[in-house]
C-alpha positions as CSV (number, residue, x, y, z in Angstrom):
1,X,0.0,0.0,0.0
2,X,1.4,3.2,-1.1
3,X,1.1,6.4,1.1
4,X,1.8,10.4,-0.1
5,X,4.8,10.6,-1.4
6,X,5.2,7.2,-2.5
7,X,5.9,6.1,0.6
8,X,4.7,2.5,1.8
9,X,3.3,2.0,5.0
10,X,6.5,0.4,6.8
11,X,8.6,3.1,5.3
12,X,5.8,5.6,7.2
13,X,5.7,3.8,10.4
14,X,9.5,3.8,10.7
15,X,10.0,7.0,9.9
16,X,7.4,8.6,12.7
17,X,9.2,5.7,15.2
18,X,13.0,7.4,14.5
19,X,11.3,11.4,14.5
20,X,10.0,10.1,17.9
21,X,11.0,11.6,21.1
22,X,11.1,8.2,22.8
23,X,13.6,7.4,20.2
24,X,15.5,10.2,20.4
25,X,15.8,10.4,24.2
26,X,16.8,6.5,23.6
27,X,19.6,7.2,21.0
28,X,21.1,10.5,23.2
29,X,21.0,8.5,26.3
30,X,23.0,5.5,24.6
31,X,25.7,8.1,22.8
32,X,26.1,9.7,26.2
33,X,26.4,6.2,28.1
34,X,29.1,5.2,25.2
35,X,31.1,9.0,25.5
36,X,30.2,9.3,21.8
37,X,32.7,7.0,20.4
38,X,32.8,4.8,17.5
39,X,33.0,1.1,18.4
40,X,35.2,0.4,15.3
41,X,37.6,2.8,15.5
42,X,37.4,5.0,18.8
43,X,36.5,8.3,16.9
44,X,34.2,10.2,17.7
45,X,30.8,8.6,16.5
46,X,28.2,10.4,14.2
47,X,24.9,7.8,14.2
48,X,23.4,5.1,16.4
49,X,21.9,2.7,14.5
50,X,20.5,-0.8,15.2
51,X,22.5,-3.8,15.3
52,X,19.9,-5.8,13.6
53,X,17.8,-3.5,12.1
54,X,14.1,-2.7,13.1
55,X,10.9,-3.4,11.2
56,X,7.7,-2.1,11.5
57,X,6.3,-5.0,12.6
58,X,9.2,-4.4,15.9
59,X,7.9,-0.6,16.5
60,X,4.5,-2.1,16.9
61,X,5.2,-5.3,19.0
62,X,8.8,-5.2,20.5
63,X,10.0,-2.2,21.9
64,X,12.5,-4.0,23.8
65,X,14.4,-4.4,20.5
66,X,13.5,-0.8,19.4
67,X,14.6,0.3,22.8
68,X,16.0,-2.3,24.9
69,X,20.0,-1.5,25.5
70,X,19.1,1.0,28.6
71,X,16.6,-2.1,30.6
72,X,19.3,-4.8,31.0
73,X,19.6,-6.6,27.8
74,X,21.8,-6.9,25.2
75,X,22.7,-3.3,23.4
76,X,20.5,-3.7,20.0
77,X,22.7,-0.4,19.3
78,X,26.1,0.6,17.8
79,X,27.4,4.1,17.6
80,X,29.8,4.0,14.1
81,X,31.7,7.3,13.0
């Protein structure tokens, strides 16, 4: 199904899940935690991003994987420069 723009409705979903606040106080909070710094070469970082990345059927049904690095599991994020 095809939104304005073109746009699909997974491509919609993700987009309002990374323009998010929730998301954003989740990625700031993880970049802080990790002093900014690339985990592959120790510069200074420039995007978190998902390990394995998200779908829309995660925003909807598992924040834990959207969010989860800050609750005691496993970081689902990397920061890379």
């Amino acid at each position: 199904m095809l939104l304005e723009g073109g746009l699909t409705l997974s491509t919609g979903i993700l987009r309002t899940f990374y323009a998010s606040t929730a998301w954003k106080k989740c990625r700031d909070a993880f970049f802080n935690a990790k002093f900014g710094l690339c985990e592959d070469c120790g510069s200074l970082g420039e995007i978190v991003h998902h390990i394995k990345p998200i779908t829309a059927s995660d925003v909807r049904t598992n924040p834990d994987k959207c969010y989860g690095w800050d609750i005691g599991h496993a970081p689902p994020h990397r920061i890379v420069y």
